[in-house]
N, C-alpha and C positions, 0 to 999 in steps of 0.2 A: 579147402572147402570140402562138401559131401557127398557132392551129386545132384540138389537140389535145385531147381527151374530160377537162378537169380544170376545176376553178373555180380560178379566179385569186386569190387571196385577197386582196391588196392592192386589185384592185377600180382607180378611175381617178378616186379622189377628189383634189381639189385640192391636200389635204396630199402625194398621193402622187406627184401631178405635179410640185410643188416638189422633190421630192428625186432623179425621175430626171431633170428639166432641169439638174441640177448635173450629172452626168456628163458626163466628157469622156471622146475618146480617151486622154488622157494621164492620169486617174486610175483609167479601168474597163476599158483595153485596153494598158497601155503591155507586157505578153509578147507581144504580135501584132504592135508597132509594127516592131518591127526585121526583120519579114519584109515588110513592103507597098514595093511597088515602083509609079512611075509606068507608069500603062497598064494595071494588073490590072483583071479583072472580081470583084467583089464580091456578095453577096448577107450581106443583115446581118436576121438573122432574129429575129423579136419585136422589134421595131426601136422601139416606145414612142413619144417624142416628139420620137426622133429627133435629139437631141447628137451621141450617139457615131458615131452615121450620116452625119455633115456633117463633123465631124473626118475621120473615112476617108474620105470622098467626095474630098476636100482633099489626103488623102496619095496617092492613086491614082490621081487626075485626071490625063490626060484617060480614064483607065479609068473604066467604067460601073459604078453602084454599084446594086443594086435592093435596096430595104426593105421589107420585109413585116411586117403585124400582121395578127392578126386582128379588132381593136378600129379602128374605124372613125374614132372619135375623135379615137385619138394619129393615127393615121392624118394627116389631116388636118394635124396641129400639127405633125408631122415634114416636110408636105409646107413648111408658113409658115415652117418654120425654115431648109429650103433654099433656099426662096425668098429668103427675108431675107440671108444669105448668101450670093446669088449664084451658085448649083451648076446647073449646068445639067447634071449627068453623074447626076442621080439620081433614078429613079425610087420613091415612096414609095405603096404599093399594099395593100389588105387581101387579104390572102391566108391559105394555109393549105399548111405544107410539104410536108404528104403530097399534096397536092391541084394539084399546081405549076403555073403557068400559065406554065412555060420547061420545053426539054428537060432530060435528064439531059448532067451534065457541065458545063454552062454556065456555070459558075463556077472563076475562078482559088482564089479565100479564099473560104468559111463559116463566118460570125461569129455568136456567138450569147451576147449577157450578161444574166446573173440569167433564163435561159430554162428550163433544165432543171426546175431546182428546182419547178419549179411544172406541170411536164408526169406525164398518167401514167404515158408510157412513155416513159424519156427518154434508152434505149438503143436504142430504133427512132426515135426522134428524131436519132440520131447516126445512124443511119443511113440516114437520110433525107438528112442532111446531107451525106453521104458522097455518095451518088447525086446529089446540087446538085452536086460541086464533080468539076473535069476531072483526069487522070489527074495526077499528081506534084500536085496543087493539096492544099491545106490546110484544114484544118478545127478552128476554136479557137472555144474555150466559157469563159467563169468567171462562177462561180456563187460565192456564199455559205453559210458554214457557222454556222446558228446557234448549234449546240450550242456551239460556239467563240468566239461572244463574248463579251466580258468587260471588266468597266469597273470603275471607283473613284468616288467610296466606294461600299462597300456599301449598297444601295436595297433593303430586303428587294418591295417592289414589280417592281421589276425584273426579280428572281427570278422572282413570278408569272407577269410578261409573257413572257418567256423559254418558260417552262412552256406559257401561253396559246397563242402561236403555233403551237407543235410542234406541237399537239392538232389547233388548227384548218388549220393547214397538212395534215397527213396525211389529215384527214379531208374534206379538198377533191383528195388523191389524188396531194397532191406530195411531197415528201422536200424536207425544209426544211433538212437537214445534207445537202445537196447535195455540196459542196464536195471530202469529201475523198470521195468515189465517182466523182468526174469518172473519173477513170485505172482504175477496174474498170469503169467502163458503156462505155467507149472501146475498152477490150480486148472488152469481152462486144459489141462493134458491129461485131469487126473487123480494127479497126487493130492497125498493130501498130509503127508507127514511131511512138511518141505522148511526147514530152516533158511531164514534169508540174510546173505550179512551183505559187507560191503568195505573197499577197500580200495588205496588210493597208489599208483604211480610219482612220485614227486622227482621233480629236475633240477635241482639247486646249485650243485655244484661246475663250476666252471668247464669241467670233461664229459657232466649233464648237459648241461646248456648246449654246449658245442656239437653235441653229437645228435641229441633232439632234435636240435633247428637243422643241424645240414645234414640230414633225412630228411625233413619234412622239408626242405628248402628244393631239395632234388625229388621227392615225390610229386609233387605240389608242378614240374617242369616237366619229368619224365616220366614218370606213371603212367598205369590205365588210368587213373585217375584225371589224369594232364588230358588224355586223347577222348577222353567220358567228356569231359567238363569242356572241350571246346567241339565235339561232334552233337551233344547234346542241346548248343548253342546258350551255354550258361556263361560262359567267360572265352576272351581270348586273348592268343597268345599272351600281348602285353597285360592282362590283366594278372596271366600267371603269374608271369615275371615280376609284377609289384608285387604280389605275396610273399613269391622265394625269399625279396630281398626282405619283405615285412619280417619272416622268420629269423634268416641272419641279423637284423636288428635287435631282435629276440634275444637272439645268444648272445650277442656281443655287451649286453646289459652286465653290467657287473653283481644287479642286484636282481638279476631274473630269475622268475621263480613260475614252476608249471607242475599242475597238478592233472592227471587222469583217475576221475573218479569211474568205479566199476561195481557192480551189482552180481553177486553171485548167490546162487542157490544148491543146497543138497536135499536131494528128493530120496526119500526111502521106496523102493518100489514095492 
């Protein structure tokens, strides 16, 4: 996350670090790849634990890359990841981007993945972004859209979960159908040279399926999300628990199939 006045609802539970250490540049950023150039300055904002942060670091090098979270934590795990890789071009720092500890402009590209959705105001979040990044420079964001996911067979559990999140996502101050807002909170930021595309996550295969659902099987129990969703009096315990199992059902489908659709924008500033 950034800094910004929302609760995070995923939270920094194990299951959830498992799923953003799967990110890479080349599955959570490939509409930004074709703009980075060696030598760029970078700023990769909610930067988590840091994947997608070392991929770029790698396409821009010897350009300087700085990472920012607000969580101390990932923090930390994105510094071990650079390190482990060898980057000597990135800075990995807890920060906060209204709060910036760089001038304005400083930035060639401003990255920001699965950040919005979880801010409360995340049209002054763009433009905040805007003020990071130097004149002609770039500003790209993708977020997911839950209302738009959608999978095989039918899990009437699933349905819940789906339902579950909305509630608790909104009522932590984010907008969980993020996705297809990207290109009106961009316009309402601003810009106005903004390309909109869009791109999908799919789970098909049987080490898909498997690993999808038992993440979400153990989020859905042990998450912030888990302690959101029964302090907030949305569900409890046992209702978690039918879901966990609705997901393992999921996976164990021979012919399961799951798709996350996502909305991403490149804003020229």
């Amino acid at each position: 996350m950034i800094g910004m006045s929302a609760v995070y609802t995923h939270g920094h539970h194990e299951s959830v670090l498992r799923s953003h250490t799967w990110r890479t540049a080349a599955n959570s950023a490939a509409y930004l790849l074709p703009h980075l150039r060696s030598g760029m300055s970078l700023l990769d904002v909610g930067c988590g634990p840091g994947t997608i942060t070392a991929d770029l670091a790698e396409l821009v090098a010897p350009g300087h890359v700085t990472a920012i979270d607000a969580a101390d934590g990932v923090v930390a795990k994105a510094r071990e990841v650079a390190a482990r890789r060898g980057l000597e071009n990135v800075a990995c720092e807890v920060g906060d981007l209204y709060r910036p500890a760089y001038p304005e402009g400083s930035f060639d590209v401003v990255h920001a993945h699965q950040v919005l959705q979880h801010v409360a105001d995340p049209v002054g979040a763009l433009v905040a972004m805007r003020r990071a990044c130097g004149p002609g420079g770039l500003v790209a964001a993708r977020d997911s859209d839950y209302a738009t996911f959608t999978w095989y067979p039918e899990v009437p559990a699933l349905d819940e979960w789906q339902d579950l999140y909305h509630r608790v996502a909104r009522a932590n101050g984010g907008e969980p159908d993020a996705g297809r807002r990207l290109l009106s909170w961009a316009r309402q930021a601003g810009f106005s040279d903004i390309t909109a595309t869009g791109s999908v996550w799919c789970f098909a295969t049987p080490a898909d399926r498997a690993w999808w659902s038992g993440l979400w099987a153990e989020r859905v129990t042990s998450s912030a999300m888990a302690e959101q969703s029964i302090s907030y009096g949305f569900a409890a315990r046992a209702d978690l628990e039918r879901i966990a199992d609705g997901w393992r059902e999921w996976g164990a489908a021979e012919d399961g199939w799951f798709a996350v659709v996502h909305g991403e924008i490149l804003c020229r500033a």
